[in-house]
Structure formats: C-alpha cells, structure tokens
C-alpha positions in Angstrom: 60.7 -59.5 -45.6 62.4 -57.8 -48.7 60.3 -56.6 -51.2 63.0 -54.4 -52.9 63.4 -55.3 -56.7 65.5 -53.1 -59.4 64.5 -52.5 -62.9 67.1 -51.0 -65.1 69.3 -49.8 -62.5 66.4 -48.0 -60.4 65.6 -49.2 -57.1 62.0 -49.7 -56.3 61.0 -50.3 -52.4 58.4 -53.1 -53.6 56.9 -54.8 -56.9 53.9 -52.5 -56.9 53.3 -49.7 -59.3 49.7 -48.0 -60.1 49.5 -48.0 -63.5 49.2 -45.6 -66.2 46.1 -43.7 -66.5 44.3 -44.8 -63.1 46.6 -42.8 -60.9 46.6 -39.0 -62.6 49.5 -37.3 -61.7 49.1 -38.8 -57.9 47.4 -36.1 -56.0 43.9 -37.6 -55.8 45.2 -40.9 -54.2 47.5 -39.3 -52.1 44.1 -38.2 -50.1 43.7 -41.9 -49.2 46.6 -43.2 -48.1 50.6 -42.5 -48.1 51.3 -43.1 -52.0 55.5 -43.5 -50.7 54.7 -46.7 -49.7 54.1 -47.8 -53.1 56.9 -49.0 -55.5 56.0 -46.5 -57.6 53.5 -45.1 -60.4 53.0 -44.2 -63.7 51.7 -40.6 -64.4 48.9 -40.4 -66.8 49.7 -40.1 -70.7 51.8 -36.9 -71.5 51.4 -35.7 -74.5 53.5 -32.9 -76.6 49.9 -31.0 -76.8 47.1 -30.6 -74.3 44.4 -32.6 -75.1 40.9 -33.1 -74.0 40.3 -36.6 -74.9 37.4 -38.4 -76.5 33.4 -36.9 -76.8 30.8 -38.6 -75.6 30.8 -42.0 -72.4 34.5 -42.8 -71.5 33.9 -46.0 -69.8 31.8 -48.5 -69.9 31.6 -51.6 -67.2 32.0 -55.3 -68.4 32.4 -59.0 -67.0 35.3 -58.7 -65.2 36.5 -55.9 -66.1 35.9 -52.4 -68.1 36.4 -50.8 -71.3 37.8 -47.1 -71.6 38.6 -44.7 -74.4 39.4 -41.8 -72.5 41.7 -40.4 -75.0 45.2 -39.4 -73.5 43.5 -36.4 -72.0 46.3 -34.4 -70.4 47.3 -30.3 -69.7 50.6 -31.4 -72.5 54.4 -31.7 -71.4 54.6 -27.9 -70.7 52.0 -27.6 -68.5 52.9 -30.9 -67.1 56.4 -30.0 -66.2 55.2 -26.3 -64.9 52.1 -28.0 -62.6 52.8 -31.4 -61.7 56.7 -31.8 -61.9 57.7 -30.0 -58.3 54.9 -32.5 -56.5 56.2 -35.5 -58.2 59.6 -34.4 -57.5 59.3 -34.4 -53.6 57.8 -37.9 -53.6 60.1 -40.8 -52.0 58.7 -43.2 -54.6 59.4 -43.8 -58.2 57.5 -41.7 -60.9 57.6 -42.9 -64.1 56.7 -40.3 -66.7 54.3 -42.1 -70.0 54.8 -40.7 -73.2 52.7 -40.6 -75.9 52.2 -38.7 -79.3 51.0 -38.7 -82.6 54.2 -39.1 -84.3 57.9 -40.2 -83.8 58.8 -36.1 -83.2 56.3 -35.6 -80.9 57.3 -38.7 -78.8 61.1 -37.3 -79.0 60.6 -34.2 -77.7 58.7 -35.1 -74.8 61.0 -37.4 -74.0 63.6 -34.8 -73.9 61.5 -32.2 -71.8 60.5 -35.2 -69.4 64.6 -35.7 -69.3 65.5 -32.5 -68.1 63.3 -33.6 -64.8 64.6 -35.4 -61.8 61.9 -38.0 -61.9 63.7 -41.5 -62.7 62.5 -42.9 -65.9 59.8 -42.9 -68.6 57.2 -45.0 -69.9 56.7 -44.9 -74.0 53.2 -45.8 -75.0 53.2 -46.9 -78.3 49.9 -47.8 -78.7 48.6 -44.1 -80.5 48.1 -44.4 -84.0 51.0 -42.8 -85.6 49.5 -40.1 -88.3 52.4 -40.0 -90.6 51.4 -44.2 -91.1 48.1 -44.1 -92.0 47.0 -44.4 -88.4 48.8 -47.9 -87.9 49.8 -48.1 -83.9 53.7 -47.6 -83.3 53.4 -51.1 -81.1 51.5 -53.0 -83.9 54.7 -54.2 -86.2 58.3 -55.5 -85.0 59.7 -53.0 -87.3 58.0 -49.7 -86.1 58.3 -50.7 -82.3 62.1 -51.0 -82.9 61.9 -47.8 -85.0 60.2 -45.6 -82.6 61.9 -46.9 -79.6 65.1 -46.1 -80.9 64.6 -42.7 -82.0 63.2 -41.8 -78.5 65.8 -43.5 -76.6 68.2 -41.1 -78.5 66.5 -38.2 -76.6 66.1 -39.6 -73.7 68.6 -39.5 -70.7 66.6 -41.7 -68.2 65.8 -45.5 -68.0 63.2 -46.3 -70.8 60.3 -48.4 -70.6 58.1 -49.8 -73.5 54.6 -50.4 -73.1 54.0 -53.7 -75.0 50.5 -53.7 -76.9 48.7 -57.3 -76.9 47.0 -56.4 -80.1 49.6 -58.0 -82.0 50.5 -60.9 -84.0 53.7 -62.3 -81.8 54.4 -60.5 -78.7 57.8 -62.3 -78.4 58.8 -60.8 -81.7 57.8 -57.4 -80.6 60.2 -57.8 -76.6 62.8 -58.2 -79.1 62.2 -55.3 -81.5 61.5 -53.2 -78.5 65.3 -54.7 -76.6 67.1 -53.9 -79.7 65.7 -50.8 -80.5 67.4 -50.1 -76.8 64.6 -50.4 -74.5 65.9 -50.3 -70.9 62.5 -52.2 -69.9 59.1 -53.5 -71.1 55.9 -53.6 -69.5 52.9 -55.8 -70.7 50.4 -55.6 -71.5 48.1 -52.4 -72.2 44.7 -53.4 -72.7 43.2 -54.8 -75.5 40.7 -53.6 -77.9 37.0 -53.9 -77.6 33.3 -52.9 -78.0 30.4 -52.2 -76.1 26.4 -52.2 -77.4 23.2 -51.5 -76.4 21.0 -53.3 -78.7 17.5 -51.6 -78.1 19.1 -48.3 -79.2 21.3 -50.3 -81.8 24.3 -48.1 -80.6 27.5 -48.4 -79.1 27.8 -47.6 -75.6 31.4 -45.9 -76.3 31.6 -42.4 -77.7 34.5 -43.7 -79.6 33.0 -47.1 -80.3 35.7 -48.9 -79.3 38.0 -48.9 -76.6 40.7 -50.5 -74.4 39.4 -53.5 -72.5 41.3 -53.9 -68.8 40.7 -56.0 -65.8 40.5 -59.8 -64.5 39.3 -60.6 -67.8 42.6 -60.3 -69.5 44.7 -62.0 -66.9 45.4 -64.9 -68.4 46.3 -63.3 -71.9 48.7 -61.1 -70.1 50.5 -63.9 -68.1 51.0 -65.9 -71.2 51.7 -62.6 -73.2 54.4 -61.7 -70.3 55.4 -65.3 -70.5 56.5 -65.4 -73.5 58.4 -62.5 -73.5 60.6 -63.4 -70.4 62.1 -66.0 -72.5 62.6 -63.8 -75.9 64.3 -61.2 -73.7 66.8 -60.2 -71.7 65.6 -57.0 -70.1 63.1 -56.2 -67.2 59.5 -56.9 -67.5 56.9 -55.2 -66.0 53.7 -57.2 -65.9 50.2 -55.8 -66.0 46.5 -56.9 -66.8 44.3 -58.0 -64.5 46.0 -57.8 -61.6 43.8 -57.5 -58.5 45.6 -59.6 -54.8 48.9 -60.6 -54.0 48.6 -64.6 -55.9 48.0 -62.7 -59.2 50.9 -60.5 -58.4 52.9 -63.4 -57.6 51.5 -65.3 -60.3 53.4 -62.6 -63.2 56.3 -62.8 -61.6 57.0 -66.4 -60.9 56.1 -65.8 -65.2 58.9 -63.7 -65.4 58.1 -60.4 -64.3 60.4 -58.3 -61.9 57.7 -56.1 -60.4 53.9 -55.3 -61.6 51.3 -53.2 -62.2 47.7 -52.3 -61.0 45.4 -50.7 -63.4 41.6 -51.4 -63.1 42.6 -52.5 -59.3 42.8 -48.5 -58.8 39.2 -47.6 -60.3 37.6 -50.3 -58.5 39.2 -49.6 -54.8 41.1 -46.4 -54.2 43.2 -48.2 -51.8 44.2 -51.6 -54.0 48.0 -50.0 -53.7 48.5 -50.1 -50.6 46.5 -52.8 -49.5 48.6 -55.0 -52.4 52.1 -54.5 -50.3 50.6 -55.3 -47.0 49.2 -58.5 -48.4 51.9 -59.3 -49.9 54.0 -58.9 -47.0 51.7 -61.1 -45.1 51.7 -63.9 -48.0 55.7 -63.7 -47.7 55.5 -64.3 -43.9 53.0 -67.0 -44.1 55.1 -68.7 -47.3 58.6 -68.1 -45.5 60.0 -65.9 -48.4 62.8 -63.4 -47.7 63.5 -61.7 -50.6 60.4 -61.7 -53.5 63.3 -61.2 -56.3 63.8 -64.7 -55.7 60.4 -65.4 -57.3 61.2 -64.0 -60.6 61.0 -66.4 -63.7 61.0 -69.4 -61.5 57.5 -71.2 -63.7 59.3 -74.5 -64.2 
C-alpha cells in the first residue's frame, strides 16, 4: 500500500503528522515507539523569546474533548536551535518548525533563524494576538493573514505552512488571503475558543479563563471548515480537529485534505501515531486502495 503524499514539494512517507503542541520537540514520544514511522510532526510553538506560558490550571477536560491555554511556553528560537535542532536534524521524518510571536518582526526573524536549519519547512501560527493591533489575532481578518504571511514568507527559505484559525467569519476568504499572501500550504483548523466553570466557586476552571477547545467535538466544524477551503484554494491542505482513527482521517481527506493531523489523539494515547498508520494500512488493504493520494478531494 502507498501511503506517500507530498505537500509543497516535501515528501512525507504517510498522511500522519502529530500536531503542534502535543508532541514537544519529540523526545518524550520517541520513548514509546519509533517516531520515523510517522509522516511527520510539528514542534511545539517557537517563539523569538523564551516564555513560560500561562499561571494557574492549563487544561481542563470536556465532552469530547479538552480546553488548553498553555501559553506558547517554549526555551525561544535560540535556545531552540542550540538544544533541540541537532535531534530533530537526525530524524528520518519531517519536522516542521511552528512559529509564533507577538508581532510581524518577531514572526520574521524566527522564520529566518528556523531557515538557516536543515529541518524542511515551517508552520506560522497566526492565532497570537498581534500587540502592535490592539491584541486582534493575525488569522482573524483576510487582510492581516495576507499581511503577515507575506512578510514572513520574505524571510523564509523553506516551504511555508499557515495555520488557519476557525474563529473567523469566512474561512474560505481567509485560504485565499493566506495563498496570495504566498503561503506554500494551509492547515486547519487550530482549535476554537472556549470556557470552562465551576459554579459552586463561581470561577473559571482556566487560569486564563478562556482557552483553545480541541478534540472529537470539533470534527465536524473542521471538515466543513477544511471543506470549504479545498475549493477556494489551490494549495495543500493539512487537515486537523478531532481526528482520532483511520475513517476520520480518511474522512478530511476525501474533504480535500492531502495529509492530516493528530492533536488531542496524542494527550489521550501516547501511541495514537503510530497506531493511526498501521490502521490505516489495514483499512487500505481491507478497501483495495493502492495509493491513499487517490482519496484526496474526491467528496462528490
């Protein structure tokens, strides 16, 4: 079975990527099974700065699903680069470095440290509150997700991906700011915004109050989110949110994804990765399919 896809020239051995900020840098999953055998994986948040993320409870569980505002907390790119950036260098699977920062410069010269790297490509995240905008998201208008995308794509010499926020008013709209702002990819969607409470101490559970909501709860917003940006595009997508077996896997990319990611999957079992490619090997055996690329976009 061939479960090889490409994505803006880079070759992935399968669809399955571990998504940002349930995968760290790599080394703690490594401890539970060969992390090669993967697709790839998405480092956790770089930042020009380290930072220590958010006070108080990180994570709270909900139906189907969690909330999380962890807060980008990361060492910062130099750290990164001097720490983590010879491991992820000898891996024989694709690393793809996220970005993020607190304003366009910050975003550009990561991207331009992260470049000097061997690793393959990077992942902007441009769902921080930009500081110079009043603490409007980068992702939340057309015009600022053009904007930002094209100022880092300037410093950056390796395939680009955009991370796509859902807390939008047209997703489509936002593919297409993001494509002609000269986005080699898009991924979709990062999670959407939420709250937790405990009403007998008349407090929210978060230390931040709110945070990102993930897991099978957001499925079906993400299909139709990834949906309709498969036919306002022409790039890649990458398609994330709830994914959690092989059918929703296959589901996203019948939608028009080219390969996908696992977020939540990762906190819940240590081993969702893996076990992902082997069963969807097995569900391309059992369904006679050759070559999974010939899946993508095919939702009649």
């Amino acid at each position: 079975m061939n479960l090889s896809v490409n994505i803006a020239g880079v070759p992935f051995k399968n669809p399955v990527i571990a998504a940002s900020g349930t995968f760290g840098f790599g080394r703690e999953y490594a401890e539970f099974y060969d992390i090669n055998l993967l697709g790839g994986f998405c480092t956790k948040g770089v930042t020009k700065e380290p930072r220590l993320g958010n006070s108080g409870l990180r994570i709270a569980d909900t139906p189907m699903g969690m909330l999380n505002c962890v807060g980008l907390q990361n060492p910062g790119v130099d750290a990164f680069l001097a720490r983590e950036v010879p491991y992820l260098e000898s891996l024989d699977t694709v690393v793809i470095v996220n970005i993020a920062g607190r304003t366009e410069a910050d975003y550009c010269e990561v991207a331009e440290k992260v470049s000097a790297t061997k690793l393959p490509m990077v992942e902007l995240n441009i769902s921080c509150p930009n500081v110079k905008a009043g603490g409007i998201a980068f992702g939340i208008l057309p015009q600022s997700v053009e904007a930002i995308t094209r100022a880092v794509k300037q410093h950056c010499a390796k395939p680009l991906i955009v991370k796509l926020s859902p807390n939008v008013a047209s997703i489509a709209d936002n593919a297409r700011a993001a494509e002609q702002g000269g986005a080699d990819a898009i991924s979709l969607i990062n999670t959407l915004t939420g709250m937790a409470v405990d009403w007998r101490r008349r407090k929210p559970i978060l230390g931040n109050v709110t945070g990102g909501l993930s897991g099978p709860a957001i499925k079906p917003i993400a299909l139709r989110m990834v949906y309709e940006a498969y036919k306002a595009v022409k790039i890649p997508l990458i398609g994330l949110g709830g994914i959690m077996n092989a059918d929703d896997a296959l589901e996203f990319m019948v939608a028009g994804a080219t390969a996908i990611q696992i977020g939540t999957a990762n906190i819940f079992d240590p081993n969702a990765g893996i076990a992902l490619v082997n069963e969807l090997t097995t569900v391309m055996k059992e369904c006679k399919i050759e070559r999974i690329g010939e899946l993508i976009g095919t939702l009649s």
